[in-house]
N, C-alpha and C positions, 0 to 999 in steps of 0.2 A: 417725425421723431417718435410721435407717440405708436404706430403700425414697427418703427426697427424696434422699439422697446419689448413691443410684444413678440415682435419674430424673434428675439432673442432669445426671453425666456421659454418659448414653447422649444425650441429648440434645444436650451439647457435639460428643461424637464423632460423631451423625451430620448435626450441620451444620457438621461442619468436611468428612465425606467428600462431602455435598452441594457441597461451596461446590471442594471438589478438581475434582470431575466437570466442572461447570459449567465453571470457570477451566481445564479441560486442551480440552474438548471441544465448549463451544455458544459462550463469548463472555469475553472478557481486557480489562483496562483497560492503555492504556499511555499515559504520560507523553510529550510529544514533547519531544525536547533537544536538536535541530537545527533551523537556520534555513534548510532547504534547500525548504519547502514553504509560506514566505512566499511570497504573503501569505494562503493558503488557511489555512493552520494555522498558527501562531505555538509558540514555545518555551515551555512551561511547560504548553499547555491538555493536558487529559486527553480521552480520545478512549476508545470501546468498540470494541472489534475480533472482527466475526462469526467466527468458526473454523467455524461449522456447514454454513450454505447453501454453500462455496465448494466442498464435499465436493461436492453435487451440482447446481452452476450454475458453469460457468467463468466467469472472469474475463473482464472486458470494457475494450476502451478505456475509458479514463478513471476506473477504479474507485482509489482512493487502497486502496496494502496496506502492511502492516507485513512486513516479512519481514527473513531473516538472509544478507546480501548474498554473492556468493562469497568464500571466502578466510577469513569468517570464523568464529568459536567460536561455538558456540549458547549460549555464555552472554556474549557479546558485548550487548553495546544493539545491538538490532534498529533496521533502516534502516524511513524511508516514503516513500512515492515513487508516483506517478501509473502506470499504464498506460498507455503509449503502442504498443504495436506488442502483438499475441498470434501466436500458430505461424502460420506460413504467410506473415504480413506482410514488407513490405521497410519500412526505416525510413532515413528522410533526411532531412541537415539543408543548408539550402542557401540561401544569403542570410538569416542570421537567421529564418526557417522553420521549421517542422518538417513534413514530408511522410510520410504514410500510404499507402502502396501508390500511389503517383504525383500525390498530393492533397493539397495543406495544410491541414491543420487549423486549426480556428479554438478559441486558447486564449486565452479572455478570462480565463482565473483566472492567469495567468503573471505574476512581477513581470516589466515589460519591462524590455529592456536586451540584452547577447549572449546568445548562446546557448553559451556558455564554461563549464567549460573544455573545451579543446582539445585531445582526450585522441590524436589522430593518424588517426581514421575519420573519416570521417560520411554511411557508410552502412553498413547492417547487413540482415542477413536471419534472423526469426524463425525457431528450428528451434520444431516441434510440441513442445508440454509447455513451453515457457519464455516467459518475459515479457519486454517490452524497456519499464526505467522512466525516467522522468526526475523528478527533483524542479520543483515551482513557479519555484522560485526559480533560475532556470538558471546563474546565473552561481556560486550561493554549494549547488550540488550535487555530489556524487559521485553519481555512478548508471550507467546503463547505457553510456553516451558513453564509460565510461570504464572499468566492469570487465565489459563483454558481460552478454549476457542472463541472466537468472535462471532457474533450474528453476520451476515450479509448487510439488514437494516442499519448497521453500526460506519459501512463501510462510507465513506464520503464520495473516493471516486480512487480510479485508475491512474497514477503516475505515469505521463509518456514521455514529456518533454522537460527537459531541464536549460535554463535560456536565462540565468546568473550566475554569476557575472560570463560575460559574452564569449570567452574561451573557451569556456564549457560547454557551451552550445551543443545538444544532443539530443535523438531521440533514445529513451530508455529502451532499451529490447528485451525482453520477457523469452528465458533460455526455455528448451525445451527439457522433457526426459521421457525418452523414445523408450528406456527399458522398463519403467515404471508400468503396471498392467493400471488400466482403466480403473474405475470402480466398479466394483462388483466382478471384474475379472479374474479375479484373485481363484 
C-alpha cells in the first residue's frame, strides 16, 4: 500500500511539474474576453498560444499575439490584436485605410466600418524590438492607435489554434501582404 501511495504521488507531482514547464515555456491556453477581434475571434472561444517558435522566428505582419499592453500589470487580462507594422515600418491610417510603408493593405478579416477611435496620430514609426497592433474590430479596439507600439518582451505568445467551443475548431492563419515592401525597402 504504502510503495502505490508513493507511486501515486510522484506521479501527481511530476505531471503537475510537466504541465508547469509546458504552460510557462512551449504553449498557454487563453480565454478571449474582448470584442476588439471580431469578427476573426469572438468572446468566449479558447485559443492555444505558441510561447515557443516566437523565441526564435519574429513576428510577422498579420500574426494574431496575446500580449500585456503598456501601462499595464502582468497580472492584468492580456490584450489580442493583429500585427500590423514590425521595427523599421511606418504605419498610416488615411481615408479609412491602413497603410504599410506607403501601401495599403488588404484586410478582408476586419469588421468594416471606421477605423476609430481617434486617439490624436495616424501615423507612427516602428522603433526595432516593438510591434504596432490593431484589433479586427477597429472601431470597438484599444490598441496601438492609441497606446503606441508594443515591445516584443511584452508579447506572451503567438495565437494559432482556436479549440472552444469544438465547432470552432481552427488553425489561425496569418494573411500575407505581398505588395507591402519589406523594411528598409522603401
Amino acid at each position: 500500500m504504502r510503495n502505490a501511495l508513493v507511486e501515486i504521488i510522484t506521479t501527481v507531482a511530476l505531471a503537475i511539474v510537466i504541465y508547469l514547464v509546458v504552460q510557462t515555456f512551449v504553449v498557454q491556453t487563453y480565454q478571449v474576453q474582448q470584442v476588439s477581434m471580431v469578427p476573426t475571434i469572438q468572446p468566449g472561444e479558447h485559443l492555444l498560444v505558441d510561447k515557443l517558435t516566437p523565441r526564435f522566428d519574429d513576428f510577422s505582419r498579420g500574426d494574431v499575439v496575446v500580449f500585456r499592453a503598456p501601462g499595464t500589470a502582468a497580472d492584468e487580462t492580456p490584450f489580442i490584436k493583429r500585427v500590423i507594422g514590425v521595427g523599421g515600418d511606418r504605419v498610416e491610417l488615411s481615408d479609412g485605410a491602413v497603410l504599410v510603408n506607403g501601401v495599403a493593405i488588404d484586410e478582408d478579416y476586419i469588421a468594416r466600418g471606421p477605423t476609430e477611435p481617434d486617439c490624436g496620430e495616424d501615423a507612427w514609426s516602428v522603433p526595432d524590438g516593438e510591434l504596432f497592433l490593431m484589433g479586427d474590430h477597429r472601431s470597438q479596439s484599444q490598441d496601438s492607435r492609441c497606446f503606441g507600439t508594443v515591445g516584443v518582451d511584452r508579447v506572451v505568445g503567438r495565437a494559432w489554434l482556436r479549440f472552444w467551443p469544438l465547432d470552432t475548431l481552427t488553425i489561425l492563419s496569418t494573411p500575407s501582404y505581398p505588395d507591402v515592401p519589406a523594411t528598409g525597402e522603401r
